[in-house]
LUMFI-10440 format. One record per residue (C-alpha): x, y, z; residue in three letters. Coordinates in steps of 0.1 Angstrom, whole numbers, plus 2048, in hexadecimal, padded with zeros to 3 digits. Example, Ala and Ser with C-alpha at 12.3 -4.5 7.8 and 13.67 -1.06 7.14 Angstrom:
2
87B7D384Eala
8897F5847ser
//
This chain:
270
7217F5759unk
7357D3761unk
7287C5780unk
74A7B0790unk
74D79D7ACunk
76C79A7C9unk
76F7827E3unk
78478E802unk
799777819unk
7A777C837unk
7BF75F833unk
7C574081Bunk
7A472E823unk
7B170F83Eunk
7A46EA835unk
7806E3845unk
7956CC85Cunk
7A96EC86Cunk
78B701872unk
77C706893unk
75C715888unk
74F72886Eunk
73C74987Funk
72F76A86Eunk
74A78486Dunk
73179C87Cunk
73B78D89Dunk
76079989Funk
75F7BC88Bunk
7687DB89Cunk
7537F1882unk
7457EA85Funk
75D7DF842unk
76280382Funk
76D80780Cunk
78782180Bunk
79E8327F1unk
7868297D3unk
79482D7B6unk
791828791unk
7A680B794unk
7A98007BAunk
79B8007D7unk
7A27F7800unk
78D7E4813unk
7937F083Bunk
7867D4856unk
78D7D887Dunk
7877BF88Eunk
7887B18B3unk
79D7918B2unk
7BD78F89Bunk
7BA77C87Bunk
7CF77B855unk
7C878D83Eunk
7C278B811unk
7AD78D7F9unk
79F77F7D9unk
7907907BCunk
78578F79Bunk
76B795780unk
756777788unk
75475C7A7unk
77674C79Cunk
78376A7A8unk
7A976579Bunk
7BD7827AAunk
7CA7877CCunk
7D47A07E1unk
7E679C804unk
7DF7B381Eunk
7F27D481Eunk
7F47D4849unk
8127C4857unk
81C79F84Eunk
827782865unk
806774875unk
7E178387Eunk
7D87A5887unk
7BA7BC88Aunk
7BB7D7873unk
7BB7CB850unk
7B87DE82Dunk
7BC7C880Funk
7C67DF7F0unk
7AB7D37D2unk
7BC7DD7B2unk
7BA7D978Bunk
7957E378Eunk
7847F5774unk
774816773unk
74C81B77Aunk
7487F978Aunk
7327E77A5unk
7457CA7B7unk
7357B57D0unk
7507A97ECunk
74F78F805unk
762791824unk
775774838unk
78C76E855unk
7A0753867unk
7A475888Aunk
7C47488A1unk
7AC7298ABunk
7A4720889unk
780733889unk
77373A869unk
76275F865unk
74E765845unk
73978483Dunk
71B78D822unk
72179D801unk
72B7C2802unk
72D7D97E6unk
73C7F97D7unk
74180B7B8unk
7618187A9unk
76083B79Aunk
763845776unk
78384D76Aunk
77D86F764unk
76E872786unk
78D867796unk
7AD872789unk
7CE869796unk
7EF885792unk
7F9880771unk
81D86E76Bunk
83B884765unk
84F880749unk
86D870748unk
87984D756unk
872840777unk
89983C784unk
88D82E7A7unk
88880C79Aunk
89D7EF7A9unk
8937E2787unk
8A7804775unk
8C480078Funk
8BB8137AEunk
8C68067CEunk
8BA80D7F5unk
8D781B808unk
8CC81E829unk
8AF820838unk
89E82C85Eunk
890808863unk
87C7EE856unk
85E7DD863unk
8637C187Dunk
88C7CA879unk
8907B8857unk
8A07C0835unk
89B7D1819unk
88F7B4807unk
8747A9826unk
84E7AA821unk
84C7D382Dunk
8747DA825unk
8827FA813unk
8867E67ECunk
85D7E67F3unk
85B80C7ECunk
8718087C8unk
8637E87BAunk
8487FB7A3unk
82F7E67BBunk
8157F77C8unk
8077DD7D9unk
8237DA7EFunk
8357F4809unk
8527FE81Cunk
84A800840unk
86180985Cunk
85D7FC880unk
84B81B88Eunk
864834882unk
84285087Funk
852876878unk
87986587Bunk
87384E85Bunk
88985483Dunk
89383B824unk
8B684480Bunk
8B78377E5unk
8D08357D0unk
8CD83A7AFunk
8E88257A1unk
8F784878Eunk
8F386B78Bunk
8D287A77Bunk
8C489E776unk
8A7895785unk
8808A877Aunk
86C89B797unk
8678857B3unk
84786E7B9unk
83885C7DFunk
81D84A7E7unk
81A84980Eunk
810826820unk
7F482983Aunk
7E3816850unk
7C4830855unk
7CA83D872unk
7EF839879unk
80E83585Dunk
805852848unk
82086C83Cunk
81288D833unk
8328A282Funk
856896823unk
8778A5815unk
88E899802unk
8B889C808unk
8D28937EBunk
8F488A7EEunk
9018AC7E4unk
8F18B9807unk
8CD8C97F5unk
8AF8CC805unk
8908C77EEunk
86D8D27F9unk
85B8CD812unk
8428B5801unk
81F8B580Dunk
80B892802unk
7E5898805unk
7DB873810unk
7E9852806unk
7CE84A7E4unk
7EC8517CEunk
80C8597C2unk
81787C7C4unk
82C8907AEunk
8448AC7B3unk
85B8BD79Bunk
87C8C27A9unk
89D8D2799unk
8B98C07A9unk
8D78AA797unk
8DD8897B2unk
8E98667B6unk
8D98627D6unk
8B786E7E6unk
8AE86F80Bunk
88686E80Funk
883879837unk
86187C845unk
85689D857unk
83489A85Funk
823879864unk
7FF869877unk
81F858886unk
82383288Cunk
82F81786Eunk
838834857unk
84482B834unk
83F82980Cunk
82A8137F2unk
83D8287D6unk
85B83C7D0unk
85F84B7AFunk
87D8637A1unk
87D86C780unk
89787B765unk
897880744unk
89886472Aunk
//
């Protein structure tokens, strides 16, 4: 076993001369820091706490750390439920994590060591890859078309816009602004493909922003599924049969709320 160690921050620690104080961050949690979604490879940390702070953290396989990961709640200042995505880990694994937080008046809010263990790989399996290329890569060509909304009423190319769901990324997510069951997000492929199967990873914010059933639309007017996605730990797959240039993914059923995507994935043949 290969003991590691991560460091989590709830911000880009300020200079000593910013802070107010430096307190334990016992004081302003809601409920214990829980480690959710372990995988063999990653892990989220969820903190609630009283008072909004920012969110981040650092990680690594010693006390340099050397990795960082933001905070996969919404961007653009403090907030008080957090759930930094840990990934890169490594299977059968003991990390020690230390919490911290910023608060608006410069407050400082540090925590003791927690730790948890990832799985073994053969004790966690994610759905296997289909075969084929991905085709819903901005990187391979694929465009957003149109979309319900995005998060705060930006872009595609904001901190929680539409490109988030087809960079390849998992660390980052399409959100829209509160869009719940009327979500739906339109790519286009850059060309016709016989497609094989379709691939989603829902966002979630635990208790709200979770999609549990979606369909898909093309632009010849078919109807693929309904898709049923069992929690948001991974992608999931879904063979399909369809020839399209352009695919409409329009939520169902949702835990309502900032509904959206860390990954879409099409495939087609190579």
């Amino acid at each position: 076993m290969i003991a590691l160690v991560a460091f989590v921050a709830c911000s880009p620690s300020p200079t000593p001369k910013a802070l107010g104080a430096i307190k334990p961050l016992s004081e302003i949690l809601v409920r214990e820091p829980e480690f959710t979604d372990v995988q063999a490879d990653s892990a989220t940390v969820r903190i609630e706490t009283r008072i909004p702070v920012a969110c981040a953290a650092a990680y690594g396989t010693t006390t340099a750390y050397g990795q960082i990961a933001t905070d996969t709640d919404m961007a653009g200042g403090g907030h008080r439920e957090h759930h930094p995505v840990l990934t890169g880990l490594k299977p059968d694994t003991v990390y020690q994590v230390r919490l911290q937080g910023v608060g608006p008046d410069g407050t400082l809010y540090v925590s003791d060591n927690l730790t948890f263990r990832t799985p073994s790989t053969s004790a966690n399996r994610q759905p296997a890859k289909p075969q084929g290329k991905n085709v819903a890569l901005l990187s391979a060509g694929a465009r957003i078309k149109a979309v319900s909304s995005n998060y705060g009423g930006g872009d595609a190319n904001s901190t929680y816009g539409a490109n988030k769901a087809i960079d390849g990324d998992l660390n980052t997510e399409w959100s829209s602004n509160g869009d719940g069951d009327r979500a739906w997000i339109e790519i286009d492929l850059g060309k016709e493909y016989p497609l094989s199967s379709i691939g989603f990873r829902t966002r979630t914010m635990g208790t709200s922003a979770q999609i549990e059933r979606l369909q898909v639309i093309t632009d010849k007017g078919e109807n693929l599924g309904p898709f049923d996605l069992p929690d948001a730990k991974s992608v999931y797959y879904f063979p399909v049969a369809a020839t399209a240039r352009t695919l409409r993914f329009q939520v169902i059923k949702s835990s309502g709320g900032n509904t959206g995507a860390a990954a879409i994935e099409v495939y087609a043949p190579e």
